[in-house]
C-alpha positions as CSV (number, residue, x, y, z in Angstrom):
1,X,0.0,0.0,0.0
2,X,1.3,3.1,-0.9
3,X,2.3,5.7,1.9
4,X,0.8,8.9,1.8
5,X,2.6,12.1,3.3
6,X,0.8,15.6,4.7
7,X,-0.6,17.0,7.7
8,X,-4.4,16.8,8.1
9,X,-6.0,19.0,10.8
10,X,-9.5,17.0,11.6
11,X,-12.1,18.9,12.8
12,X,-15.6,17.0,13.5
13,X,-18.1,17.0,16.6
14,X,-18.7,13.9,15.5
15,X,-16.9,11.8,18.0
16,X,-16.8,8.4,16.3
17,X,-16.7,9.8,12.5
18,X,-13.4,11.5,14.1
19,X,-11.5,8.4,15.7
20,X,-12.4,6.4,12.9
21,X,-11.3,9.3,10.3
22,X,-8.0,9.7,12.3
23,X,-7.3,6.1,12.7
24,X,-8.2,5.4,9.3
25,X,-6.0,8.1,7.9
26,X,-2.8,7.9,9.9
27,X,-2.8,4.2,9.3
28,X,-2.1,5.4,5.8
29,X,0.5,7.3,6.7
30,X,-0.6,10.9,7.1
31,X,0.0,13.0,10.5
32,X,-3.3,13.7,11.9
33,X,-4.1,16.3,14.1
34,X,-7.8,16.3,15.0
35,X,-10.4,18.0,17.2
36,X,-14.4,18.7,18.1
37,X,-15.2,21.6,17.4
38,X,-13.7,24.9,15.3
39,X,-12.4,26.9,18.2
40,X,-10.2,24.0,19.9
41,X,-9.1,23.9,16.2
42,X,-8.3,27.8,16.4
43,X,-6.9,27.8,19.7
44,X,-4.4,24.6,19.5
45,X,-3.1,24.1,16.2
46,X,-0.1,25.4,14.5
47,X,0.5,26.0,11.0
48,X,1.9,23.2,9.4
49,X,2.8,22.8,5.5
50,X,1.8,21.0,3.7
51,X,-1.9,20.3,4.9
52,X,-4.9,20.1,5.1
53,X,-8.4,21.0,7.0
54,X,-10.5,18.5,6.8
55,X,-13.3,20.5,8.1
56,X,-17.2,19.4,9.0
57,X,-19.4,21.7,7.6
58,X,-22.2,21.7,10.9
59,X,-21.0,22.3,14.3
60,X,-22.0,23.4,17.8
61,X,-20.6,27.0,18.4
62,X,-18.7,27.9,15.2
63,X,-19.8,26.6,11.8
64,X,-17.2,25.0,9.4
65,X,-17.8,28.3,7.2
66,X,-17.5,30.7,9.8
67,X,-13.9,28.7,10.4
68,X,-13.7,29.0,7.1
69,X,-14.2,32.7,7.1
70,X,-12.1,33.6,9.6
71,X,-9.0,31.3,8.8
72,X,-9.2,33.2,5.2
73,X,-9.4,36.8,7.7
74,X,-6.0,36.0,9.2
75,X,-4.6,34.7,5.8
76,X,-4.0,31.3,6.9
77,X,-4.6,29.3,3.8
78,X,-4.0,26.0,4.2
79,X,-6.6,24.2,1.8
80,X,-9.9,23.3,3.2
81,X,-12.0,20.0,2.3
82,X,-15.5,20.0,3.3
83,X,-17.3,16.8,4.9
84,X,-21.0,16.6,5.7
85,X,-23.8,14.7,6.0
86,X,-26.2,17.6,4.8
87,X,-25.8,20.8,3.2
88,X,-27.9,23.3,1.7
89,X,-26.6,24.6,-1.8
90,X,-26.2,28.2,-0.9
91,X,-23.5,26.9,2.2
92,X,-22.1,25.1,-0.6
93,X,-21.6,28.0,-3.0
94,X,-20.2,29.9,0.4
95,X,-17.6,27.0,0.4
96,X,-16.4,27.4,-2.4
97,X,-16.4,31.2,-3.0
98,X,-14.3,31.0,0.1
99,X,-11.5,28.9,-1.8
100,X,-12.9,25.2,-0.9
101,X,-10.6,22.9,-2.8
102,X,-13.5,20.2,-2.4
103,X,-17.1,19.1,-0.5
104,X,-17.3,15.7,0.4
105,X,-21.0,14.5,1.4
106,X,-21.1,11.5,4.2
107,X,-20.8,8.2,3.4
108,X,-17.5,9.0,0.9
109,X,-15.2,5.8,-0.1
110,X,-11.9,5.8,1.4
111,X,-10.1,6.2,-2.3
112,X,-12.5,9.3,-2.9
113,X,-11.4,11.0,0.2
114,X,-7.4,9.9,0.0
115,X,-7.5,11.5,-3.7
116,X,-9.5,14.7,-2.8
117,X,-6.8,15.2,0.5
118,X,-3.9,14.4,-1.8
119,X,-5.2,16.8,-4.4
120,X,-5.2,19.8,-1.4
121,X,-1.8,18.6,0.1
122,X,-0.5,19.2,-3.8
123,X,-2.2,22.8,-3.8
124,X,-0.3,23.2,-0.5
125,X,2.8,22.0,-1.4
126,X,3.1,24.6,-4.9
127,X,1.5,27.3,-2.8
128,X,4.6,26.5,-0.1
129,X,7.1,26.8,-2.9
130,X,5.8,29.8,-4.6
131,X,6.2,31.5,-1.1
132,X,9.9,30.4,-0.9
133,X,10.8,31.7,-4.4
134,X,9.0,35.0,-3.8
135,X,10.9,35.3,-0.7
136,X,14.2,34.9,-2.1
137,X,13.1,37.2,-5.5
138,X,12.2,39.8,-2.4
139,X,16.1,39.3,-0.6
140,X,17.6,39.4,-4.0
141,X,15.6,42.3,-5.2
142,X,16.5,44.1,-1.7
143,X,19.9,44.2,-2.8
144,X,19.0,46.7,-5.8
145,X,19.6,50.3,-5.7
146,X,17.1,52.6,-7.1
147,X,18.0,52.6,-10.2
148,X,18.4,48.9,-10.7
149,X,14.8,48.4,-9.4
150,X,13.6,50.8,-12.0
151,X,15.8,48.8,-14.5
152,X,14.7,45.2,-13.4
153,X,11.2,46.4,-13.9
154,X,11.7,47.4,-17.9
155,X,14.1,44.4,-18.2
156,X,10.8,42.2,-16.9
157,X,8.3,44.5,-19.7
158,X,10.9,43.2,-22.2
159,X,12.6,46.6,-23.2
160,X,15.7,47.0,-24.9
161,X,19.0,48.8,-23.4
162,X,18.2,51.7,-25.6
163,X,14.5,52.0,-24.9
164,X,15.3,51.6,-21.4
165,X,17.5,54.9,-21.8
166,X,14.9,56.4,-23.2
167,X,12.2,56.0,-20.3
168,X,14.5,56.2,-17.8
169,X,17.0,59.4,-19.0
170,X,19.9,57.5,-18.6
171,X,22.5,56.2,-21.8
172,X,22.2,53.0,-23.2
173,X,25.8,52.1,-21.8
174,X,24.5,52.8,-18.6
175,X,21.8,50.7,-18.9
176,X,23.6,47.8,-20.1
177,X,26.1,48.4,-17.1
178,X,22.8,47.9,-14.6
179,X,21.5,45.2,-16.7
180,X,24.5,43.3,-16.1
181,X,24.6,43.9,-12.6
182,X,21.1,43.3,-12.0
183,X,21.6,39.8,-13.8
184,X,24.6,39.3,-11.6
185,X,22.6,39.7,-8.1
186,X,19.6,38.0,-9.4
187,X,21.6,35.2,-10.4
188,X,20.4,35.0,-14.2
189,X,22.5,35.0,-17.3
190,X,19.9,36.5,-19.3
191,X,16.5,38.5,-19.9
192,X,14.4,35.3,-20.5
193,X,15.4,34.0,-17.4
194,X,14.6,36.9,-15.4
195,X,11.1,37.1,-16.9
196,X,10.6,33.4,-16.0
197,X,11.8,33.8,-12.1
198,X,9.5,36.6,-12.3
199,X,6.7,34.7,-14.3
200,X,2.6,35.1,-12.2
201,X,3.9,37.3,-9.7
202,X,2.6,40.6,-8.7
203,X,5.6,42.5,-9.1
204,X,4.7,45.7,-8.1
205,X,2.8,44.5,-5.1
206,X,6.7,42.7,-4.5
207,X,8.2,46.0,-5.1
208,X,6.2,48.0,-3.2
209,X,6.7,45.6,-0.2
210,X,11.1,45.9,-0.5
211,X,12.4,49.0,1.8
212,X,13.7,51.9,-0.5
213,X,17.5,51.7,-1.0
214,X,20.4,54.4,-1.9
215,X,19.5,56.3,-5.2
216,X,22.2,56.1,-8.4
217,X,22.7,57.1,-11.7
């Protein structure tokens, strides 16, 4: 039987649906952390990666989408699967506009719920490494003057040393001395790979977020 890695936070009031989930699951091979109710689940777990909440949808005290809600509020977003034994279509809809990666109604086979938890440990797992290589673009880019920041950001829209000069006042020879630079610090050897280090990321967002450095020529 094949071993399955991830973290799975458990959260069900549902006190033999739960043990049987948790034994069920970490006899497979996943780390299971699991509790009753959605504030034990707020109050004792820590942020783990990659994982998943495998969340109940109806619960004394808080609801699985008012979890939901406030898990998204403090930009905690490990992947949520929804279980249930009812649901009305607009919680549903809620669910999902909230980021769901799936909604399981009870009974579920064991291979239907392994693939739909595997599928959200995946999401996890690219969402981890996207983090990481943002925040070494962010260190790297740190270590840009000014100038080079303005630079990097035409280099990334594809503009030439001389129509770089042009926007930014400075000579082409000038440009192509911060090019170089900027390729050196970033680690690149070349244009294309600078656009594809940079590639779905909101770069001015990234920018924005770096503290402002000495000025230059």
């Amino acid at each position: 039987m094949k071993k399955r890695l991830g973290h799975i936070y458990l959260v069900d009031d549902n006190h033999d649906m739960r043990f049987y989930l948790s034994d069920m699951l970490s006899m497979l091979g996943y780390t299971v952390d699991h509790y009753d109710n959605a504030q034990s689940f707020l109050d004792k777990s820590s942020n783990m990666s990659p994982a998943v909440v495998l969340l109940d949808m109806r619960m004394p005290g808080l609801s699985g989408l008012e979890l939901q809600g406030r898990l998204d509020a403090a930009g905690r977003k490990t992947p949520i699967v929804f279980i249930s034994g009812e649901s009305d279509r607009d919680e549903i809809i809620q669910a999902f506009r909230l980021g769901a990666v799936d909604f399981l109604l009870k009974p579920f086979t064991r291979e239907k719920l392994c693939d739909v938890i595997d599928k959200a440990l995946d999401i996890d797992s690219q969402r981890n490494q996207e983090l990481i290589h943002t925040d070494n673009l962010k260190r790297s880019l740190a270590g840009l003057s000014r100038r080079e920041k303005e630079v990097f950001m035409l280099i990334v829209q594809g503009l030439t040393n001389k129509a770089i000069g042009e926007v930014t006042g400075i000579q082409p020879g000038t440009a192509k001395k911060h090019r170089a630079t900027i390729y050196q610090k970033l680690a690149v050897n070349n244009a294309a790979e600078l656009m594809g280090q940079c590639k779905g990321l909101d770069l001015p967002k990234i920018m924005a977020s770096i503290p402002v450095q000495r000025a230059d020529h």
